[in-house]
Structure formats: C-alpha cells, structure tokens
N, C-alpha and C positions, 0 to 999 in steps of 0.2 A: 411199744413204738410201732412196732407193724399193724397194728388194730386201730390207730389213726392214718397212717398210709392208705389200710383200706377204706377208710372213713371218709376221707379227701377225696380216692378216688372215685367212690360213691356220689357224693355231692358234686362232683365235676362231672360227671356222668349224665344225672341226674340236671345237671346244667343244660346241659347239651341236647338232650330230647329237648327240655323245653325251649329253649330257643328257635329246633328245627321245628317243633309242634305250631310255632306263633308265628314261624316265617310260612307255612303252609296252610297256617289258617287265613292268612294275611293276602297270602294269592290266587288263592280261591274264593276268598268274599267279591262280589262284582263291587265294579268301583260305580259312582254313579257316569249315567249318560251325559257327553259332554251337553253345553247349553247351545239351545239351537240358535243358530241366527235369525236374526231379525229378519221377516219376508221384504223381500225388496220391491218396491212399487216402480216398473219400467217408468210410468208417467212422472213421478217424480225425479227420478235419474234424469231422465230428460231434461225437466224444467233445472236440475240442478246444473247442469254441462252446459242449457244454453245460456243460463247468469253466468259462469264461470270465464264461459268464452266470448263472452259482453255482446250476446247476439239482444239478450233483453236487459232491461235496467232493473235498479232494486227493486222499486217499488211493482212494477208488472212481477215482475218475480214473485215478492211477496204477498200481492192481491192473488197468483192462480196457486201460492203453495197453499192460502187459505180456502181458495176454492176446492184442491183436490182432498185437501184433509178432512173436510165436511160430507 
C-alpha cells in the first residue's frame, strides 16, 4: 500500500512541473502584434463629415470620394 501512495504522489508531482512548464512556456512565447489600423485619409474624413452634416449632397459626395480614391 505505501508503494502506490508513493506512486500517486509521483504522478501528482510530475503533474504539477508540467502544468507550471506550459504555463511558463505559454508566457514567454510573444503573442502576435496587434493588427494595425487602417491609415486614415484627413481628405476623406473630411468629405465624410461634410455629407454627414448635409453641407454636400449624395451624389457630389460620391463623384469627389471617387475622385480622392483614384
């Protein structure tokens, strides 16, 4: 009976490194780089805020967004 006590606590032992092994490899591995944002075009903010704010209509809107994306 005591040659499985030790046996168990062996294998619980032996648990236990590994778990700390895989949390430590786990935090140490770099994660990747967050994804970068999209560059923001002032000129297009622009034209997007003065449609927004009904300074221009749809259509001029969407003829200078085709203009700036070209």
């Amino acid at each position: 009976m005591p040659m499985m006590a030790v046996f168990v606590a062996a294998v619980a032992v032996i648990a236990v490194v590994l778990v700390v092994a895989v949390a430590i490899a786990a935090e140490r591995t770099p994660s990747a780089p967050p994804p970068e944002e999209p560059r923001r075009d002032p000129a297009m903010e622009e034209l997007r805020r003065r449609y927004a704010e009904g300074e221009i209509g749809r259509e001029e809107f969407l003829q200078r967004k085709i203009d700036l994306e070209e």
